[in-house]
C-alpha positions as CSV (number, residue, x, y, z in Angstrom):
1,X,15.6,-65.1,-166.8
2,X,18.4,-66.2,-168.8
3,X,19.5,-69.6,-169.5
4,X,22.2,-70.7,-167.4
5,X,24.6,-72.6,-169.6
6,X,28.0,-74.7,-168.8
7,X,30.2,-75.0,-171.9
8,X,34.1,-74.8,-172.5
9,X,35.9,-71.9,-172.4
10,X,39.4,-70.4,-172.1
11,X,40.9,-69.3,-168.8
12,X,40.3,-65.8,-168.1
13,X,42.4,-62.9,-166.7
14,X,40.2,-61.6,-164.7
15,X,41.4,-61.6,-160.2
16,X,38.9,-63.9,-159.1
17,X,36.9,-63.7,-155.5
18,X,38.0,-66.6,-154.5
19,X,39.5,-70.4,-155.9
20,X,39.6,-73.4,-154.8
21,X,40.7,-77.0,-155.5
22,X,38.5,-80.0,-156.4
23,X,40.4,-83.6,-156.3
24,X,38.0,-87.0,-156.1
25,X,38.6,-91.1,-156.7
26,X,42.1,-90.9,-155.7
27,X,41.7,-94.9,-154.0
28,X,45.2,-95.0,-152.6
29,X,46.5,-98.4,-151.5
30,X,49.9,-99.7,-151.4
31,X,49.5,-102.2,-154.1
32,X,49.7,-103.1,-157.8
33,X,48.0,-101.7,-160.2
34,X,44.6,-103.7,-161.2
35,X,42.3,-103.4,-164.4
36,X,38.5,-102.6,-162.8
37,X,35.7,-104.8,-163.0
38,X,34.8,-104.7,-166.6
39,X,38.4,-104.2,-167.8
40,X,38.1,-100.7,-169.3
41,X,40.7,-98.7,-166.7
42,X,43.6,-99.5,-165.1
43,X,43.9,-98.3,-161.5
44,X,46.9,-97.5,-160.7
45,X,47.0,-96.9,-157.3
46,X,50.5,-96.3,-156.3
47,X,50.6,-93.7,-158.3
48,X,47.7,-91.7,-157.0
49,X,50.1,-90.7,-154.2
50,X,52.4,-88.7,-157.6
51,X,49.1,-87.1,-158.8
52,X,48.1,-85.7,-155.8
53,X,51.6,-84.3,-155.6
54,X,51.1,-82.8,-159.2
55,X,47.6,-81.2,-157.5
56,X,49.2,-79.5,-154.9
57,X,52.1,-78.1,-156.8
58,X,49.9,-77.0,-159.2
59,X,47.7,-75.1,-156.8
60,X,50.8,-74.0,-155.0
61,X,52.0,-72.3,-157.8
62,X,49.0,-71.1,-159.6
63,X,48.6,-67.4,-160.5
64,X,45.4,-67.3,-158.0
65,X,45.8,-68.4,-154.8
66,X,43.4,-71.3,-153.7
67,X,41.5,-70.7,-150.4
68,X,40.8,-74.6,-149.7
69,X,40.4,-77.8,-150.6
70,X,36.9,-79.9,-151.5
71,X,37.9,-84.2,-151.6
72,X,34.7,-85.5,-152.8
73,X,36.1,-89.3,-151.5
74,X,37.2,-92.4,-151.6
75,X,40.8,-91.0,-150.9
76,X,42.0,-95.0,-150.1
77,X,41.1,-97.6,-151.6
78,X,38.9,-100.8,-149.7
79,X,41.5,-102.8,-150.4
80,X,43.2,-101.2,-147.7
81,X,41.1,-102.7,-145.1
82,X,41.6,-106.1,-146.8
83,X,45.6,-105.7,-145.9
84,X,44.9,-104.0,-142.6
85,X,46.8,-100.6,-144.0
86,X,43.8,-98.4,-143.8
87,X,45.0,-96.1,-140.8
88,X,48.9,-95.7,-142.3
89,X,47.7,-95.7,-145.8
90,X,45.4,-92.8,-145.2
91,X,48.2,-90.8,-143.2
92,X,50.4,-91.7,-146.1
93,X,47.5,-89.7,-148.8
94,X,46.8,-86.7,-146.2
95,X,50.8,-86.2,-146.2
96,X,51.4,-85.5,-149.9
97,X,48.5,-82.5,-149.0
98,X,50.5,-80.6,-147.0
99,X,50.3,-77.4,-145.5
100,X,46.7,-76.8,-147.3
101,X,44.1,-75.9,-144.9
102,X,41.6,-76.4,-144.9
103,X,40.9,-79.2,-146.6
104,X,37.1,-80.7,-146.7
105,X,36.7,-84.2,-146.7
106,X,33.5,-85.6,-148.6
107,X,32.8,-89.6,-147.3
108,X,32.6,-91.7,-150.2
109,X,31.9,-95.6,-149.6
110,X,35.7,-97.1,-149.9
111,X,35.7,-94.6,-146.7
112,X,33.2,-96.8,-145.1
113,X,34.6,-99.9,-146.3
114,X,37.9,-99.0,-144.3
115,X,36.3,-97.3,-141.3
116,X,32.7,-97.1,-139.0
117,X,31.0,-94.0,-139.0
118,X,32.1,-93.2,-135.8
119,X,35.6,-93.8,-136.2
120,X,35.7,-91.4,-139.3
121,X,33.8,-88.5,-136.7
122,X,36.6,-89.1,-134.5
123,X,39.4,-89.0,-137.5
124,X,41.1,-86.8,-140.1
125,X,38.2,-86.8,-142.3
126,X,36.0,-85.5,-140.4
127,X,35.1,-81.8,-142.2
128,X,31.9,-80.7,-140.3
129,X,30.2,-80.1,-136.8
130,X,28.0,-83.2,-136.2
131,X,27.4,-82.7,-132.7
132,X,23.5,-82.3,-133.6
133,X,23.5,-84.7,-136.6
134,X,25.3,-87.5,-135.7
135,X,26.6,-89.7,-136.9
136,X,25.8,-87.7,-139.8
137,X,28.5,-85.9,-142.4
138,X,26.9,-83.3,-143.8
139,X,27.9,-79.5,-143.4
140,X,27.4,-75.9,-145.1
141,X,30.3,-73.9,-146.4
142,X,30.2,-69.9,-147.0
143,X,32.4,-69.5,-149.8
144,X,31.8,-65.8,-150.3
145,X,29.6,-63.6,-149.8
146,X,26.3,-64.9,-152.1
147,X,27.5,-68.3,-152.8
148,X,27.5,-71.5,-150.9
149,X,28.2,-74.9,-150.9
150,X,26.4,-78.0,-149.0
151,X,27.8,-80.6,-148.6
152,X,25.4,-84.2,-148.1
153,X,25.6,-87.6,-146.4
154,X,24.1,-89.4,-149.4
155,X,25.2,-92.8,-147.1
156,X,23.8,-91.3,-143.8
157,X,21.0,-94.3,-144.7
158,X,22.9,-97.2,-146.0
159,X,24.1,-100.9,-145.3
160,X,28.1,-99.4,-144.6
161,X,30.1,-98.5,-141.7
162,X,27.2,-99.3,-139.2
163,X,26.6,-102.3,-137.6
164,X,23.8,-104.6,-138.2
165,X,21.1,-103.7,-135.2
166,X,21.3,-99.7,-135.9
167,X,18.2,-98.4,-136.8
168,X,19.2,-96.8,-140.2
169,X,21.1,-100.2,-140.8
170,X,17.6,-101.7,-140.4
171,X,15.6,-99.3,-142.3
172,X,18.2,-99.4,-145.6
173,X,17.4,-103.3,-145.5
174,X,14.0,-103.4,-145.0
175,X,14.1,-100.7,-147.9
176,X,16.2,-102.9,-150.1
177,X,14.3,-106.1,-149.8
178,X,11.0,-104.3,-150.5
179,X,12.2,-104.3,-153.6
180,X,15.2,-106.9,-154.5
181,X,14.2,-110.2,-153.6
182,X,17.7,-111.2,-154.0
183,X,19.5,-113.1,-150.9
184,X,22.2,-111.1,-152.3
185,X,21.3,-107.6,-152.2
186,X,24.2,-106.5,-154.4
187,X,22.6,-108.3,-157.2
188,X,20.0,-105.9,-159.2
189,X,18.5,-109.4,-161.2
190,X,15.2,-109.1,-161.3
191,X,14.9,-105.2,-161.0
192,X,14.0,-103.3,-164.0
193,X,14.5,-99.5,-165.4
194,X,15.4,-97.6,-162.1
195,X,14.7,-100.2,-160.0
196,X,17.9,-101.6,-160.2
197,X,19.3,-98.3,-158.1
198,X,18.0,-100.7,-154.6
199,X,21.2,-102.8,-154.3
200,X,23.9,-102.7,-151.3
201,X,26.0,-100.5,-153.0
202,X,24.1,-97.4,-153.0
203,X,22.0,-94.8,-150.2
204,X,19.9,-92.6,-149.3
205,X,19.5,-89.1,-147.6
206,X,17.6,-89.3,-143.9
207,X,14.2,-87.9,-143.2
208,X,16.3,-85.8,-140.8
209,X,18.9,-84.5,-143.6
210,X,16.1,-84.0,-146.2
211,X,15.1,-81.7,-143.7
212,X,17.8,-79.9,-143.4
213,X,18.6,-79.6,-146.8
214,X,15.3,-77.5,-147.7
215,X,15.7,-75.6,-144.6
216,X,19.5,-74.7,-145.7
217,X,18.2,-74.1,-149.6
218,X,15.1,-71.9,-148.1
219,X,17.6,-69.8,-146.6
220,X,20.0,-69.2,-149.3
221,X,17.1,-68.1,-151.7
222,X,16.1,-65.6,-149.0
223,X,19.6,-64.4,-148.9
224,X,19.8,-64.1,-152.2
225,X,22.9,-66.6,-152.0
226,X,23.7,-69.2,-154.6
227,X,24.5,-72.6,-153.7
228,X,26.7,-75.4,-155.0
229,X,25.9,-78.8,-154.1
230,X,29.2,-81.5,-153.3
231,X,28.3,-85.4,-152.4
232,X,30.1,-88.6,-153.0
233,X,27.7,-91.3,-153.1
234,X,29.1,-94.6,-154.8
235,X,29.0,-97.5,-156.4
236,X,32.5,-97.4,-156.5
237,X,34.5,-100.5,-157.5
238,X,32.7,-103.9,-158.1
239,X,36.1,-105.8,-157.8
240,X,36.7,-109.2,-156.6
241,X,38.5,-108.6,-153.2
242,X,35.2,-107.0,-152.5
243,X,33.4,-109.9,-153.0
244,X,30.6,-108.1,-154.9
245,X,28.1,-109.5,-157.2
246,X,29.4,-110.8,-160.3
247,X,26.0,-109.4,-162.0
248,X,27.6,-106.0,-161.6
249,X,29.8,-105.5,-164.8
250,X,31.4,-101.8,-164.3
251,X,32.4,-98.9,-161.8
252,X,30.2,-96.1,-161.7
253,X,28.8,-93.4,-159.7
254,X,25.2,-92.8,-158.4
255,X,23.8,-89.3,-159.4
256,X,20.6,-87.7,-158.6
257,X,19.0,-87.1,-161.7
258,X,18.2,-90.5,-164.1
259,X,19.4,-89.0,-166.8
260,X,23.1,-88.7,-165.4
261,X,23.6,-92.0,-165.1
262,X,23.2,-96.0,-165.6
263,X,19.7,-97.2,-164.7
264,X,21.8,-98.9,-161.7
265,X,23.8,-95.7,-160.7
266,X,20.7,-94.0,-158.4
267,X,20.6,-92.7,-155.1
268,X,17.7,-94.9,-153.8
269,X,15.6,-91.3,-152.8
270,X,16.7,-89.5,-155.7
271,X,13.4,-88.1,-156.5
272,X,12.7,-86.5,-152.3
273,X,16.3,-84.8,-153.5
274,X,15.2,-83.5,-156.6
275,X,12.2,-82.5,-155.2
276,X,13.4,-80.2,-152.9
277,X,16.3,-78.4,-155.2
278,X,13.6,-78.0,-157.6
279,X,11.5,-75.5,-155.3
280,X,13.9,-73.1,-154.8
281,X,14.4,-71.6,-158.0
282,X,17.6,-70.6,-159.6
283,X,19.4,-71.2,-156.4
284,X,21.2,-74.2,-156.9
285,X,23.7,-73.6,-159.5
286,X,25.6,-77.4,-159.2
287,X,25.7,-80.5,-158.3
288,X,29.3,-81.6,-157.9
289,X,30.2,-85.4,-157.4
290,X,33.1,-87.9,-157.4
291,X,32.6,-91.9,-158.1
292,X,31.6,-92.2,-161.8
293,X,35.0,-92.5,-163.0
294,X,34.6,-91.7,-166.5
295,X,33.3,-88.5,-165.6
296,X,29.6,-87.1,-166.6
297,X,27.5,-84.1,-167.2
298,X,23.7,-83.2,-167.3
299,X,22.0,-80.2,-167.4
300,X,18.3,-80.9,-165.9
301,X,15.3,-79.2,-166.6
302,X,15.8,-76.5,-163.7
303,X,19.1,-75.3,-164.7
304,X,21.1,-77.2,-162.6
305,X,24.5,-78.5,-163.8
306,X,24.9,-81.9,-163.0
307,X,28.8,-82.2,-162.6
308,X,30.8,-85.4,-162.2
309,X,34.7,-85.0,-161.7
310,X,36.9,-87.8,-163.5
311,X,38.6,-90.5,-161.2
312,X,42.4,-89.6,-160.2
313,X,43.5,-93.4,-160.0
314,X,42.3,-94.0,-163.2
315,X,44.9,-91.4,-164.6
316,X,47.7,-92.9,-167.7
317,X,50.9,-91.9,-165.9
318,X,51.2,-88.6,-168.2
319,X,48.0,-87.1,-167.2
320,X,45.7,-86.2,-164.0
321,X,42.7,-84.7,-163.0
322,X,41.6,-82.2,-160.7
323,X,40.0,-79.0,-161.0
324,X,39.9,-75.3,-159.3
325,X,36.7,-73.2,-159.4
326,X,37.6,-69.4,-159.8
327,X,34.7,-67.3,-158.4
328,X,33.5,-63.8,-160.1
329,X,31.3,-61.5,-159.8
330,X,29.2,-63.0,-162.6
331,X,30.3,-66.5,-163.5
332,X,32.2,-69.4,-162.0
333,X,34.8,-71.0,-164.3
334,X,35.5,-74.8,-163.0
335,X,39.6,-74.7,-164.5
336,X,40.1,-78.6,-165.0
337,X,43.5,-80.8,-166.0
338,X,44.1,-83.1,-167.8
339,X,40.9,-85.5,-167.7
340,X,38.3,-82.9,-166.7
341,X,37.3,-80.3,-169.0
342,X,37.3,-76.8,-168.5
343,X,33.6,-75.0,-168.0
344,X,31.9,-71.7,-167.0
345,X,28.6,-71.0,-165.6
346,X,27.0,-67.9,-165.7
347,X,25.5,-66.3,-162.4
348,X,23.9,-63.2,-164.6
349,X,20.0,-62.6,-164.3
350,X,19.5,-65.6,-161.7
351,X,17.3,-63.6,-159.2
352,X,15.3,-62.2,-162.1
């Protein structure tokens, strides 16, 4: 089989299948602009409201016509819930979308830090059927015919948006303290090497949606269909009005794969993930995530592209970033502007 491999290219002229937008990080709340915690961006946050504006005119007036929308999260800011704007300042965001339908709404953890699970499964951001899975988020998406996407609940086990006695509430604690013998458990001292993944910040997939994931990969390999993976897992901000852990000394995103990331930026079961993409050979083309705002790539030892999009509010006012994937017969080209690249990746020989 042929090495799959994800590198810049130019835009081709080619009529695609089908296109559609990718937008993450766009944190908007009605207030000043504020460096992050370690003083490398500036988050301007008004002004995510103008780029998303950009986004849609863009796609609005593009020479292919996009077919929907992916928001891999945090679409407001936490702050919001801090000034008790989170309700109007979330209409506010969904407005400058438009008439774009559909739009699918990944849940990031500034979602959760405005809202409880089950007020966001009775809101606007609510993308997927979850009348089996609740309060799960998580969701399958048949692009065209032979490719998919699935979309995971990487906070479905987690310490946000669910009060104190639930049973997953429990569980993530329990997990947490087996290994961070902090009273804070935002605070990785003490943890070593990967360790320090077990703090507040981040989650974990369910036994229940580690389930489903293999049973959803299982069948795409039997269908022959390729599959792209979207998630939105975290650490987000560590800014003061979140009273996080002073240890913490930068915003970044938790991916899958060690070697994508900070020793701290983990999903706590990354490895029961990786496990199970890993057994269905050359059926998982991507792995598509929001939250490490300096964007990131890695290509792991199975050929999967490990994809993270730049952050929106972390735009200078004369640039943006979003991207639209353009689906052909043979390759997908991932079209980004301004702060995210442009890539292809090859489909050819993958069921050899």
């Amino acid at each position: 089989m042929a090495t799959i491999a994800i590198t810049e290219t130019d835009s081709t002229d080619l009529k695609p299948i089908v296109s559609f937008g990718l937008i993450t990080d766009i944190h908007y709340a009605n207030q000043d602009d504020r460096w992050n915690y370690s003083k490398t961006f500036l988050r301007r946050y008004r002004n995510s409201l103008n780029l998303v504006d950009q986004a849609c005119n863009y796609w609005l007036n593009g020479i292919h016509p996009i077919s929907f929308i992916i928001q891999l999260g945090d679409i407001i800011d936490g702050s919001c819930q801090t000034n008790e704007t989170s309700t109007d300042d979330l209409k506010l965001i969904l407005k400058q979308f438009r008439d774009f339908s559909p739009i699918y709404h990944i849940w990031g953890n500034h979602e959760l830090y405005n809202f409880t699970r089950n007020e966001l499964l009775n809101g606007p951001l609510c993308s997927f059927d979850t009348k089996n899975i609740s309060p799960g988020h998580y969701g399958t998406l048949l692009v065209c015919p032979n490719l998919r996407i699935i979309a995971i609940d990487t906070y479905e086990l987690s310490l946000l948006g669910i009060d104190k006695n639930n049973e997953n509430y429990i569980k993530a604690m329990n997990l947490l303290k087996e290994y961070n013998k902090n009273e804070n458990v935002n605070d990785p001292t003490g943890l070593d090497g990967y360790q320090q993944r077990f703090i507040k910040l981040n989650g974990a997939l369910t036994h229940k949606q580690l389930l489903w994931l293999k049973e959803e990969l299982m069948k795409a390999k039997h269908l022959h269909e390729k599959v792209i993976i979207v998630e939105n897992i975290v650490t987000a901000s560590v800014e003061q009005e979140f009273s996080f852990c002073a240890n913490l000394e930068y915003a970044g995103h938790i991916p899958i794969h060690p070697k994508a990331g900070d020793e701290l930026a983990l999903l706590w079961n990354y490895e029961d993930i990786l496990d199970i993409l890993w057994t269905v050979d050359n059926t998982v083309l991507a792995y598509i995530a929001g939250h490490s705002h300096e964007g990131a790539y890695f290509y792991d030892e199975k050929n999967i592209h490990h994809l993270t999009l730049h952050a929106t509010v972390e735009c200078e006012p004369d640039t943006n970033a979003f991207a639209t994937v353009h689906v052909y017969k043979e390759f997908l080209i991932i079209q980004g502007v301004g702060r995210i690249g442009t890539y292809r990746i090859d489909l050819s020989n993958r069921n050899e």
